[in-house]
C-alpha positions as CSV (number, residue, x, y, z in Angstrom):
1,X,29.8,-10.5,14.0
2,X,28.1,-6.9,13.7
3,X,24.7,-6.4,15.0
4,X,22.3,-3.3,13.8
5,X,19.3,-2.5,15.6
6,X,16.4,-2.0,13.0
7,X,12.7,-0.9,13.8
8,X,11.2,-3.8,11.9
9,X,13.4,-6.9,13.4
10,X,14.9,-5.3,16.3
11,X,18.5,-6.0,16.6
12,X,20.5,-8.4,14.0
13,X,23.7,-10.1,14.2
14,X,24.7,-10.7,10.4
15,X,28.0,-11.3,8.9
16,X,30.1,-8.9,7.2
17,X,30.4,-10.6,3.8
18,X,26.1,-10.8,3.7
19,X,25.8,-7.3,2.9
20,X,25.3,-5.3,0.0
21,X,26.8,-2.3,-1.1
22,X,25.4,-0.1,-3.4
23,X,27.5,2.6,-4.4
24,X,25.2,4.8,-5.5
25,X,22.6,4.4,-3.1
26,X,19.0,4.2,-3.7
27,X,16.9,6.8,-6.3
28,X,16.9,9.8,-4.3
29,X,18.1,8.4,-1.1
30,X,22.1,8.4,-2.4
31,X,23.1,8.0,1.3
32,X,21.7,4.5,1.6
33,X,25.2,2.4,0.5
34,X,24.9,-0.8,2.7
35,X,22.4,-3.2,3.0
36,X,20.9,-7.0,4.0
37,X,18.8,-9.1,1.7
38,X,16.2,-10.9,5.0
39,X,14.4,-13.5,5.0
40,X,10.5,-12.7,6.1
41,X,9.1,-16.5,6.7
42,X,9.7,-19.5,4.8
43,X,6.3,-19.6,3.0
44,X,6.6,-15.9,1.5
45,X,8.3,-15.9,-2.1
46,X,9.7,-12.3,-0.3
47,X,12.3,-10.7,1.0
48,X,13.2,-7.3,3.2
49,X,15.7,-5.2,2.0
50,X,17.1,-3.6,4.8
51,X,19.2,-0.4,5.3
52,X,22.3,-1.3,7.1
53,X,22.6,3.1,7.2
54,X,19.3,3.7,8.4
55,X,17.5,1.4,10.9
56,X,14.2,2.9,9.9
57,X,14.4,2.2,6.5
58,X,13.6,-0.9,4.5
59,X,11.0,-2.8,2.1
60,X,10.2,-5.8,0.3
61,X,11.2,-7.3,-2.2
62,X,10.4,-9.6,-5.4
63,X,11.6,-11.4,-8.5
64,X,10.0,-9.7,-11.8
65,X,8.6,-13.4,-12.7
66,X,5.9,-12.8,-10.1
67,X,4.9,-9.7,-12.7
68,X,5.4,-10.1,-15.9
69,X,7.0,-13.4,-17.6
70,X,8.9,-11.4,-20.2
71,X,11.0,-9.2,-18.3
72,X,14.6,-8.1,-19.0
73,X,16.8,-5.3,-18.4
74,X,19.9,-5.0,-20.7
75,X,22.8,-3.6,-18.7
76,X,25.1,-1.0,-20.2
77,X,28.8,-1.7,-19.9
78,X,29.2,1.2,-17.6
79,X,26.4,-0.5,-15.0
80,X,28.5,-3.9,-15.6
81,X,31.1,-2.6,-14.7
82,X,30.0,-0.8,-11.8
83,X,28.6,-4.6,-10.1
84,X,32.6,-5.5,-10.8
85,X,31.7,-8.8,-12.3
86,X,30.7,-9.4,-16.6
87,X,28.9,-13.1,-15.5
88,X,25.8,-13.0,-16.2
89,X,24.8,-16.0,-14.1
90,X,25.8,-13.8,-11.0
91,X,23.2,-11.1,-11.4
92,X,19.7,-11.3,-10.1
93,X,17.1,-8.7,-10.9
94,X,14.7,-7.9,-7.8
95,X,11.4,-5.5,-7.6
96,X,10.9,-3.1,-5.0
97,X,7.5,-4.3,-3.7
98,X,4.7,-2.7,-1.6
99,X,2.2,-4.5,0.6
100,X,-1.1,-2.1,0.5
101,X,-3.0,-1.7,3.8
102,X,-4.5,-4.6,4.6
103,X,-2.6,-6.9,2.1
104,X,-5.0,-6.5,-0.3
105,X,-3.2,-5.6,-3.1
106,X,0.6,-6.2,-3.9
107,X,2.6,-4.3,-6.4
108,X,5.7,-3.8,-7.9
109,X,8.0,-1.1,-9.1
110,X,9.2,-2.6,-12.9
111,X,10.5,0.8,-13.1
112,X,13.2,0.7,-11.0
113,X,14.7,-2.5,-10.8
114,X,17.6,-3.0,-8.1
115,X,20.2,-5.5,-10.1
116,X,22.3,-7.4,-7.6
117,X,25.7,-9.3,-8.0
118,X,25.6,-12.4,-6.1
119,X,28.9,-12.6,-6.2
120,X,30.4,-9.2,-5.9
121,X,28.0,-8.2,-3.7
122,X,27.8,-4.8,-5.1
123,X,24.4,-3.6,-6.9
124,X,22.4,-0.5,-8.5
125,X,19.0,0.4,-8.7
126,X,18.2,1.2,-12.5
127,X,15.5,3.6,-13.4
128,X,14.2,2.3,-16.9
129,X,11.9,4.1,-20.1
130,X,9.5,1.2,-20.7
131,X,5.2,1.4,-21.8
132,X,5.1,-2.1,-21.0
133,X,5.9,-2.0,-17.5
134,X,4.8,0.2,-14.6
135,X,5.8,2.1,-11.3
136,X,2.7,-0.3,-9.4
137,X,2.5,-3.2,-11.1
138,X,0.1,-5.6,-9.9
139,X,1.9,-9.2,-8.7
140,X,0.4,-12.0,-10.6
141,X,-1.5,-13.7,-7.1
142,X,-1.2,-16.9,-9.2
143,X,2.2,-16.9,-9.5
144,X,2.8,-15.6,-5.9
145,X,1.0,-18.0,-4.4
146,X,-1.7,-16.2,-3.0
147,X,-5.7,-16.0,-3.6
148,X,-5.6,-12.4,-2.5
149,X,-9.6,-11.2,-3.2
150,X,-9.2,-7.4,-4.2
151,X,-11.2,-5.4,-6.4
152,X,-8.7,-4.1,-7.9
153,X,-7.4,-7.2,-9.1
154,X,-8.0,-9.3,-12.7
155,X,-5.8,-12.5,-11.6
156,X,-7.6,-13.7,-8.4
157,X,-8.7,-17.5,-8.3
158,X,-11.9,-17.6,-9.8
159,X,-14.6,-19.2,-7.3
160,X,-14.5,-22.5,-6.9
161,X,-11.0,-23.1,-8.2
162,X,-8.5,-24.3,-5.7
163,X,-4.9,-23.3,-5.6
164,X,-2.0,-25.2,-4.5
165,X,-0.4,-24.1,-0.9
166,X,1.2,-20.9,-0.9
167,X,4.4,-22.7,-0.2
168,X,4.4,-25.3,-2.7
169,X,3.7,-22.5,-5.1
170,X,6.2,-20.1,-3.9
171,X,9.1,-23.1,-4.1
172,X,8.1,-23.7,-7.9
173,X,7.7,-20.2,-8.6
174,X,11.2,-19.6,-7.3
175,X,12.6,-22.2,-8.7
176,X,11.4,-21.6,-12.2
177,X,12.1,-17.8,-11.4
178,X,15.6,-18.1,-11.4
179,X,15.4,-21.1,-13.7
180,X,14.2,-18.6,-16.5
181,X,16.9,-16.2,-15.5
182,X,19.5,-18.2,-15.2
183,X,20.7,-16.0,-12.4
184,X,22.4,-16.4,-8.8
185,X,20.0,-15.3,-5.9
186,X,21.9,-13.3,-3.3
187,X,22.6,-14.8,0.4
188,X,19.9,-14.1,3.0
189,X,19.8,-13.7,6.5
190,X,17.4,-15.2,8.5
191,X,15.5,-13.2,11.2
């Protein structure tokens, strides 16, 4: 098995057919080709996407339901035929997320979507022309699970409310997540 030393994990031992190739790299970053979906704790509705070309570079990420409940991103033909694979049921969508300091506020990049091919293992990241959505879009702390208290935020639990445990929420969020979406989650590996 190959092992890759990162800055966030340390060193990994993953297997070949677990990464991710994206062949034309990130927005701006066109070098960064390979990478691993990890997992980040079995509570957390998140993931790390993790450079495989660069040990220094990585970030979380989401599923759009945690959002907005209405999004969708129409692939061309060209980007169809780019992930090598026309099932539907094989893609997943996932946000590029940021944690702010001190995990006060979480939000999303609906923006720039990275579309993943479960079965292919071959993605893109899609830079889309939409009012609705936004470059730091706040997570929904409902759906995510979390009773994050943050000024900046309109979707905190309101005093006195309980919410369920951030894993039982997480497990139903993902599961109705990919039950709306119909769509294959790609293989992670554990850290």
């Amino acid at each position: 098995m190959p092992k890759f030393t990162t800055v966030r994990f340390g060193e990994l031992e993953y297997n070949a057919r677990d990464e991710i190739f994206l062949p034309d790299g990130l927005v701006g970053m066109a070098s960064l080709k390979r990478w691993l979906i990890l997992d980040m704790g079995e509570e957390l509705p998140m993931k790390f996407f993790q450079s495989l070309d660069r040990g220094d570079f990585g970030f979380p990420i989401t599923q759009p339901y945690f959002y907005h409940d209405e999004y969708e991103v129409k692939l061309s033909r060209n980007v169809r035929d780019q992930l090598g694979n026309q099932e539907a049921e094989n893609l997943t969508t996932l946000i590029i997320t940021t944690v702010h300091p001190g995990g006060n506020m979480v939000t999303g990049n609906l923006l720039a979507p990275l579309i993943i091919d479960a079965e292919t293992r071959r993605g893109v990241q899609l830079t889309l022309d939409d009012e609705k959505f936004g470059i730091r879009q706040e997570i929904n702390y409902f759906k995510f699970g979390l009773a994050v208290q943050s000024e900046a935020s309109d979707n905190v639990a309101p005093e006195g409310q309980e919410l369920e445990s951030s894993a039982q929420k997480a497990e139903e969020s993902e599961d109705h997540a990919q039950a709306k979406a119909g769509a294959a989650s790609p293989e992670t590996v554990g850290v």
